[in-house]
LUMRO-738922 format. One record per residue (C-alpha): x, y, z; residue number from 1; residue in one letter. Coordinates in pm, 1 decimal. Layout:
N
X Y Z NUM A
...
***
This chain:
340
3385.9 -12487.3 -2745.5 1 X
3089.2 -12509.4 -2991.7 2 X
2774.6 -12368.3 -2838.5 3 X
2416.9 -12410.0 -2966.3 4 X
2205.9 -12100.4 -2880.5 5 X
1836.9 -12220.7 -3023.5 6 X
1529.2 -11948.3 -3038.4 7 X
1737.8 -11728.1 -3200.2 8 X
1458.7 -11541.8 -3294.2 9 X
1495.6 -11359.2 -2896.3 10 X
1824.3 -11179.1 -3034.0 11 X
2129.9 -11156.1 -2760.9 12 X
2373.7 -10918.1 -2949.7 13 X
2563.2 -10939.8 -2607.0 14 X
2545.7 -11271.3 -2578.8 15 X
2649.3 -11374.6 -2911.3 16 X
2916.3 -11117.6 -2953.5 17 X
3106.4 -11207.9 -2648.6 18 X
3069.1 -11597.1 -2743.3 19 X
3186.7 -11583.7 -3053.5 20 X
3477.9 -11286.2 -2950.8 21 X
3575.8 -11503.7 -2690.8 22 X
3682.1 -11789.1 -2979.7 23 X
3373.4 -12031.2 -2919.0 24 X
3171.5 -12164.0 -3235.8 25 X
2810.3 -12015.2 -3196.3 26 X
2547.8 -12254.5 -3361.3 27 X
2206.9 -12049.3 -3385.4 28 X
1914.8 -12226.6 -3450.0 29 X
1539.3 -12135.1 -3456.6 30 X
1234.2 -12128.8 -3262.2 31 X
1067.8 -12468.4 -3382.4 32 X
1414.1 -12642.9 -3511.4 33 X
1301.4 -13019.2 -3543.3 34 X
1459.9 -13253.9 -3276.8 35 X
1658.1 -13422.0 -3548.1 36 X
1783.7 -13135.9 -3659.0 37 X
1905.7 -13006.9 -3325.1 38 X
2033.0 -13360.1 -3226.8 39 X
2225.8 -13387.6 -3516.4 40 X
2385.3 -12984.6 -3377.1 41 X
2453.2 -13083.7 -3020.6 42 X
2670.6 -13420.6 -3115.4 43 X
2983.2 -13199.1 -3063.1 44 X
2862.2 -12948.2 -2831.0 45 X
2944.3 -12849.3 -2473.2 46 X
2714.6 -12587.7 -2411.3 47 X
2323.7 -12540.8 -2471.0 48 X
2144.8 -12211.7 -2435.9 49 X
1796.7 -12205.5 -2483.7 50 X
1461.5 -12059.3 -2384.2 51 X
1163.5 -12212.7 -2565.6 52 X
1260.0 -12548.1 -2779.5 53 X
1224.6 -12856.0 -2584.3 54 X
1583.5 -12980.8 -2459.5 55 X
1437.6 -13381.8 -2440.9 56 X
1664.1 -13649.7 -2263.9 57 X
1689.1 -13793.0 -2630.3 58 X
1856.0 -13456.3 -2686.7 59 X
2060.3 -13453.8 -2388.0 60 X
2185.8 -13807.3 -2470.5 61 X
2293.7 -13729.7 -2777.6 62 X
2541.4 -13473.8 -2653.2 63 X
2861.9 -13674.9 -2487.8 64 X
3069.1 -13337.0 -2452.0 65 X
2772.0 -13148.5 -2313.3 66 X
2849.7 -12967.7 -1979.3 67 X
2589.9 -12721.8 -1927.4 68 X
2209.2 -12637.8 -2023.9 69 X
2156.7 -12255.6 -1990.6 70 X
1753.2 -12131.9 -1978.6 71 X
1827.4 -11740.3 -2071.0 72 X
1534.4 -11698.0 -1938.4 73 X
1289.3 -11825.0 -1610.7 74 X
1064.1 -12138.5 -1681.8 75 X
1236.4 -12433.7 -1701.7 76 X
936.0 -12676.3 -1795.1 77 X
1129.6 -12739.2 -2156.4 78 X
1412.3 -12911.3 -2002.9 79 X
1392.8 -13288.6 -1912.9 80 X
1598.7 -13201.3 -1539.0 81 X
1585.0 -13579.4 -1494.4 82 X
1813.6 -13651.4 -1785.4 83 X
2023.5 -13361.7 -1720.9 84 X
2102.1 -13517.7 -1351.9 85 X
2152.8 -13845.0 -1426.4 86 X
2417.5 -13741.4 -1687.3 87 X
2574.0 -13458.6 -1453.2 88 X
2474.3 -13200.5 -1710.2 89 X
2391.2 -12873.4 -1472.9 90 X
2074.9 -12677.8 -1545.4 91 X
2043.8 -12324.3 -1445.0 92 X
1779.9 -12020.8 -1556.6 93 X
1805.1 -11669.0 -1483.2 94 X
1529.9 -11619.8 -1228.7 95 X
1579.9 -11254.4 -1151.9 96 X
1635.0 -11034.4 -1433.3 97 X
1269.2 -10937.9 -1530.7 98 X
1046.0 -10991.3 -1200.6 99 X
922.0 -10619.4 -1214.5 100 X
933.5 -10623.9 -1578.9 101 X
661.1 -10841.1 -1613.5 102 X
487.5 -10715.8 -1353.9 103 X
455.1 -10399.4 -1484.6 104 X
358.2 -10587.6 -1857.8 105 X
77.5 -10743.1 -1616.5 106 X
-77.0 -10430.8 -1486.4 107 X
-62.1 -10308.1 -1811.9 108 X
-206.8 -10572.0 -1944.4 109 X
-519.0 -10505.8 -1686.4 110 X
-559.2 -10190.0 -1675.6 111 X
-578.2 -10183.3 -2095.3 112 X
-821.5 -10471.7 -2070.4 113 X
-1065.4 -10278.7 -1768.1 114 X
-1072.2 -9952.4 -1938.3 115 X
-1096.3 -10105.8 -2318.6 116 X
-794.6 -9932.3 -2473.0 117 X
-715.0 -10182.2 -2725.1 118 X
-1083.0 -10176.2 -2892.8 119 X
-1085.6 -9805.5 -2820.2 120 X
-799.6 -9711.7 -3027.0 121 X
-892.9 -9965.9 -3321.1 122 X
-1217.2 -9738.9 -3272.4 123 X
-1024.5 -9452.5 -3306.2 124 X
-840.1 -9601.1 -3581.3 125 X
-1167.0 -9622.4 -3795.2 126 X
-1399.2 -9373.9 -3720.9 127 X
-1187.5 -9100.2 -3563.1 128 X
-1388.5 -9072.4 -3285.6 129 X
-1556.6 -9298.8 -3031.8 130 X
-1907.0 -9122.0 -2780.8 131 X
-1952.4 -9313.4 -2436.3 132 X
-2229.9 -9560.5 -2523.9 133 X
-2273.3 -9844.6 -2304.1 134 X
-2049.4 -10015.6 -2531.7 135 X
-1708.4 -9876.1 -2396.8 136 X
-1780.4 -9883.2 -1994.9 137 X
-1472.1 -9997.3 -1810.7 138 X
-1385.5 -10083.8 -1434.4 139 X
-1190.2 -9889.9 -1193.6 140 X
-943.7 -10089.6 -1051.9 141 X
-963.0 -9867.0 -732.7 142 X
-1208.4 -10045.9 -483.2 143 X
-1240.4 -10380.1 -657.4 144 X
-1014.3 -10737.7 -562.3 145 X
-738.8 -10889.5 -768.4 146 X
-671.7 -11263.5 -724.2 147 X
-282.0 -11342.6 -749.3 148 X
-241.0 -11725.7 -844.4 149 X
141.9 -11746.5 -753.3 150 X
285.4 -11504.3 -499.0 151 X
666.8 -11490.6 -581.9 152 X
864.6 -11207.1 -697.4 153 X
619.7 -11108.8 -989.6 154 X
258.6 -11154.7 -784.8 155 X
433.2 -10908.4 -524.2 156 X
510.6 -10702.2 -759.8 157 X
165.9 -10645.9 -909.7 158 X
57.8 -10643.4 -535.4 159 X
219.3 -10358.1 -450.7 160 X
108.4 -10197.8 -810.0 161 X
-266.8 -10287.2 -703.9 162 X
-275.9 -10215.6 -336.5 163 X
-25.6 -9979.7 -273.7 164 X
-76.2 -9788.3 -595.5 165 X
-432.5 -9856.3 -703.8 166 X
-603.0 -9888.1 -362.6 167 X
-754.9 -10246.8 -426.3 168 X
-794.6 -10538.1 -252.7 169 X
-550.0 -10821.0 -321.6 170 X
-612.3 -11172.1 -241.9 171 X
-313.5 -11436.4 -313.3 172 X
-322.4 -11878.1 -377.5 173 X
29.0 -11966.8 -331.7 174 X
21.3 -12241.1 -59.1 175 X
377.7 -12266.9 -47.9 176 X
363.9 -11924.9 149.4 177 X
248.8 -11873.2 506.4 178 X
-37.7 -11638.5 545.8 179 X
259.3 -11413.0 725.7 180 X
454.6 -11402.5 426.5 181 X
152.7 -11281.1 205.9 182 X
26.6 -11003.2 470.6 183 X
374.7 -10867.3 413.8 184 X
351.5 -10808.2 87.1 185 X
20.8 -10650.3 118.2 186 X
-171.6 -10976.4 10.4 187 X
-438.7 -11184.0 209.7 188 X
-397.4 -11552.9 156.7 189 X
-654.1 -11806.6 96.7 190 X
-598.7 -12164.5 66.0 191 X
-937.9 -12235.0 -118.2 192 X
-858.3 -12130.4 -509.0 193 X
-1273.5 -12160.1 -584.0 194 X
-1324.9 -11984.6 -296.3 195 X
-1049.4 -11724.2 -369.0 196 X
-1232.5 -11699.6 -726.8 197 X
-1574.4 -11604.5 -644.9 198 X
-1402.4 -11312.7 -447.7 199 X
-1230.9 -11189.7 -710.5 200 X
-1315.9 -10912.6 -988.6 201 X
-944.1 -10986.1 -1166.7 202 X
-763.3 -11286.4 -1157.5 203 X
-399.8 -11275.6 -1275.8 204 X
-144.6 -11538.8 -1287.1 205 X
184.2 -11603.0 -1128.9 206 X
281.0 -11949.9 -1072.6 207 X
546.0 -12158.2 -1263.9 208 X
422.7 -12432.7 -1506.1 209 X
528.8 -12756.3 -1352.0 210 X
274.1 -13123.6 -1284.3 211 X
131.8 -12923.5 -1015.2 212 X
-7.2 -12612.8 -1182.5 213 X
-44.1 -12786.1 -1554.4 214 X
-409.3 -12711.6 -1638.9 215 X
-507.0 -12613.4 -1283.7 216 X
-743.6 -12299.7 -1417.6 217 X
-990.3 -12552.3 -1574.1 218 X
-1372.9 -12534.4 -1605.3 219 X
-1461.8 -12547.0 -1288.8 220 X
-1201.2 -12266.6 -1173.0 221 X
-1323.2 -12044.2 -1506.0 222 X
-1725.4 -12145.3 -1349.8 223 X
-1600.8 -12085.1 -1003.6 224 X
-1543.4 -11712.1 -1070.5 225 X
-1785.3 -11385.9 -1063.9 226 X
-1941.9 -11322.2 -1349.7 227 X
-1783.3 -11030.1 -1591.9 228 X
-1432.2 -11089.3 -1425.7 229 X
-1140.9 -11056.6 -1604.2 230 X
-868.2 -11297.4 -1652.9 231 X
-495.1 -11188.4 -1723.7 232 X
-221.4 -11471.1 -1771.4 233 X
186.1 -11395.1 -1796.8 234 X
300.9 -11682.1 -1654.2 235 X
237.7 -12014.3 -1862.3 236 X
-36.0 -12052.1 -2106.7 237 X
-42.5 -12484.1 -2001.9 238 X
-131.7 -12322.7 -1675.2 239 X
-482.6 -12268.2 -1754.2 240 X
-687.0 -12562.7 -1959.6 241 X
-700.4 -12294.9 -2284.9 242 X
-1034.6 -12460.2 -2448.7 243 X
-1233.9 -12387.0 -2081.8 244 X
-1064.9 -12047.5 -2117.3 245 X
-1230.6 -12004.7 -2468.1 246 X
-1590.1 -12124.5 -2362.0 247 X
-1590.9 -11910.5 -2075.2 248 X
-1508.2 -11618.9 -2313.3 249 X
-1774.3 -11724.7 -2591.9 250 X
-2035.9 -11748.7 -2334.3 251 X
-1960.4 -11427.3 -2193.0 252 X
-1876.3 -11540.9 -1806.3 253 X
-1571.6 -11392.5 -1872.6 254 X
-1597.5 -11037.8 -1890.0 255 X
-1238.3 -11051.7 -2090.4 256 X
-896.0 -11145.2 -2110.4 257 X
-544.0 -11016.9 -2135.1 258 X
-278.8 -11319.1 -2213.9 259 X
82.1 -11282.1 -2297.9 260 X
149.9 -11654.0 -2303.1 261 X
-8.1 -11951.5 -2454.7 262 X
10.4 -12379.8 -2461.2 263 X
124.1 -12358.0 -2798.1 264 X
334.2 -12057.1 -2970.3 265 X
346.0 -11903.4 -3201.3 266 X
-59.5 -11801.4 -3248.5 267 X
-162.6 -11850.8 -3558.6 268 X
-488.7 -11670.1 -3744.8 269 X
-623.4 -12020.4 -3903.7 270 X
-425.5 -12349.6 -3737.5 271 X
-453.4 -12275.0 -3396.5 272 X
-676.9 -12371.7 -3102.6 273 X
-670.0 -12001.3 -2976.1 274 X
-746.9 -11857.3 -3332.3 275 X
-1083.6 -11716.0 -3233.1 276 X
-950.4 -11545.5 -2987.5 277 X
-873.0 -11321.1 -3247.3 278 X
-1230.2 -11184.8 -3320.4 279 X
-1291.5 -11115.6 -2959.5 280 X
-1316.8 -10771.6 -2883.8 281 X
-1282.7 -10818.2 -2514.3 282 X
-990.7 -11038.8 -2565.7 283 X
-611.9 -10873.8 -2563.6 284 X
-313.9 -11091.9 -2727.2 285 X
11.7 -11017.9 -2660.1 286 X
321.8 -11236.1 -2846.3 287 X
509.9 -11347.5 -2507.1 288 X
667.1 -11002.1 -2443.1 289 X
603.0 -10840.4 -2085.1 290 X
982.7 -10936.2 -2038.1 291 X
1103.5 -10790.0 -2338.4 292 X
1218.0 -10443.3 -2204.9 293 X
1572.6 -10286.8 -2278.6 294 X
1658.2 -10259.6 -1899.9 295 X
1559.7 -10647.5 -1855.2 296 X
1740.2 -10724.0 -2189.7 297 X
2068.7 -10604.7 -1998.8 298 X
2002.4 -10782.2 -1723.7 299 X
1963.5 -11135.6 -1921.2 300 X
2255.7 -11073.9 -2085.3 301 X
2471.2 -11027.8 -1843.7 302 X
2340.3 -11316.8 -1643.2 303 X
2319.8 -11530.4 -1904.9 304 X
2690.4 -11480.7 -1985.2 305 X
2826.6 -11510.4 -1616.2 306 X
2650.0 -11836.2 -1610.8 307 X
2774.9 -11926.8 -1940.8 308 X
3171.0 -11846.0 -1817.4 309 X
3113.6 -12072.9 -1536.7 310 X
3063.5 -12404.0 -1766.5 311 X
3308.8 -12286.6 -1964.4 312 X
3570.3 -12272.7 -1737.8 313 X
3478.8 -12558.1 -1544.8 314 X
3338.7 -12378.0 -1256.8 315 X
3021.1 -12499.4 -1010.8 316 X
2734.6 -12309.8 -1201.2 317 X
2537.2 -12069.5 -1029.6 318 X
2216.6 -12174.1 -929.4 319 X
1972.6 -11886.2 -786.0 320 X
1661.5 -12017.1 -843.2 321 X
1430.5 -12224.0 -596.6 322 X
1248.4 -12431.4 -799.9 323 X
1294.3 -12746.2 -634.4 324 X
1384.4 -12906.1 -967.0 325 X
1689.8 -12720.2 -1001.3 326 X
1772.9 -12753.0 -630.6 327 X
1766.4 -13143.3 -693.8 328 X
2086.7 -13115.3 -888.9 329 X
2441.2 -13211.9 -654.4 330 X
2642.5 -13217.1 -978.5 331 X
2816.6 -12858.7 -1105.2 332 X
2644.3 -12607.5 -940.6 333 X
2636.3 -12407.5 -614.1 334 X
2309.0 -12206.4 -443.5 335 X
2317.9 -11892.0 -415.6 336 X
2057.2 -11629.2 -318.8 337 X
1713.7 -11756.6 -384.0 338 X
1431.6 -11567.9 -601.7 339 X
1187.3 -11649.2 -313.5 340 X
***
């Protein structure tokens, strides 16, 4: 079978190895391949794996041998799932492999940003030294209130990290939870997001990207929260409207910001929206990574490669996830265990 593997920038030794072992022709293509270009790839192909580039129905129509999209990965906004059902193609992600992972690149992610590591060590860097002027105050975490937007595997996660570990308060949004649900995993729900915001000394996001949550952290929710809090986002960078994010930064409501994902990748120095971020001391960038561990590598891998067997050999595809867009397919594919 030919297989087209795009963003083969994310390497999958594994992956590829066992493809291509197996007696399959492995097409790799890159982050950012034009659609013309990968349309012109997929005419003969049965199998797509891919984690960023947009798979577009144009795409999907110009495969006639295509019997399977594979996401190695979790979001799933790239694919057109529409197109994909009404041509029986099955889509399936792999929900599972990284949920702590990312968590853990999360609370990172905060604690660097409330006790200024990353402009301490450039500090460091150039003078060799750095004397506690008001300058390089942080926050404890210990006593203050985290805001979870999305409660799934991940914002449970970094509840447990923040409650459990780190004493704080957490407060989750996730209406698709019952207040029951949330107390269980150490979390206090609240239904109003402003409300939630005003509460809140760190906000950090969890939610997918889908019509729902596209641009939800706007102005208003940037205005809505306490002044000096601090804003970390590993979800979906289309999740929060990115031009509020960067007023709210410039006129110092913000007290900072730790993000791992962005509407547009790769950042850029000079042609990007987000390029001032760049000069912003209390502003931490990090290239889409929190999932990129070895442990989590192995995970993806494997799934990615049980999934892969089961379009190859013809098998119902298994589908673990509960996004309700993947649950909409009847075509190919069986549920299995959810990722709640």
């Amino acid at each position: 079978m030919k297989i087209i593997r795009t963003d083969c920038e994310l390497e999958c030794p594994r992956v590829d190895g066992a493809l291509r072992e197996a007696g399959h022709e492995l097409v790799l293509l890159p982050e950012g391949v034009s659609e013309p270009d990968l349309i012109a790839a997929v005419r003969d192909a049965g199998l797509i794996l891919m984690c960023y580039t947009p798979i577009t129905s144009t795409v999907i129509d110009a495969a006639p041998h295509l019997k399977g999209i594979v996401k190695y990965g979790v979001g799933i906004d790239a694919v057109d799932i529409p197109a994909a059902i009404a041509r029986k193609v099955p889509v399936v992600n792999i929900p599972l492999y990284a949920e702590e992972t990312v968590a853990e690149g999360a609370f990172a992610l905060l604690i660097a940003l409330a006790r200024k590591l990353v402009p301490l060590s450039r500090e460091m860097e150039r003078e060799g030294w750095a004397w506690p002027t008001q300058r390089w105050l942080g926050s404890d975490i210990a006593g203050k209130t985290l805001g979870l937007i999305g409660v799934g595997h991940i914002g449970r996660s970094v509840a447990r990290m923040a409650g459990a570990g780190f004493r704080a308060r957490v407060l989750g949004y996730n209406p698709g939870k019952s207040a029951e649900e949330l107390r269980a995993a150490g979390v206090e729900k609240r239904d109003d997001l402003h409300a939630m915001l005003g509460e809140c000394d760190f906000v950090s996001v969890h939610c997918v990207l889908n019509d729902d949550t596209r641009g939800m952290i706007g102005a208003a929710e940037f205005a809505a929260m306490k002044p000096g809090a601090l804003f970390v986002n590993v979800s979906r960078g289309a999740i929060a409207d990115e031009a509020a994010l960067l007023e709210a930064l410039r006129s110092g409501h913000l007290g900072g910001a730790a993000l791992d994902v962005f509407g547009q990748e790769p950042l850029d120095r000079r042609d990007h929206p987000l390029a001032p971020l760049f000069g912003m001391e209390n502003v931490i960038l990090s290239p889409h990574l929190t999932f990129y561990t070895r442990d989590a590598m192995t995970r993806l891998e494997e799934e990615t490669l049980a999934r892969c067997a089961e379009i190859i050999e013809g098998r119902p595809v298994t589908i673990r996830s509960l996004d309700p867009r993947l649950r909409a397919q009847h075509e190919g594919v069986v549920f299995a265990q959810a990722d709640g």
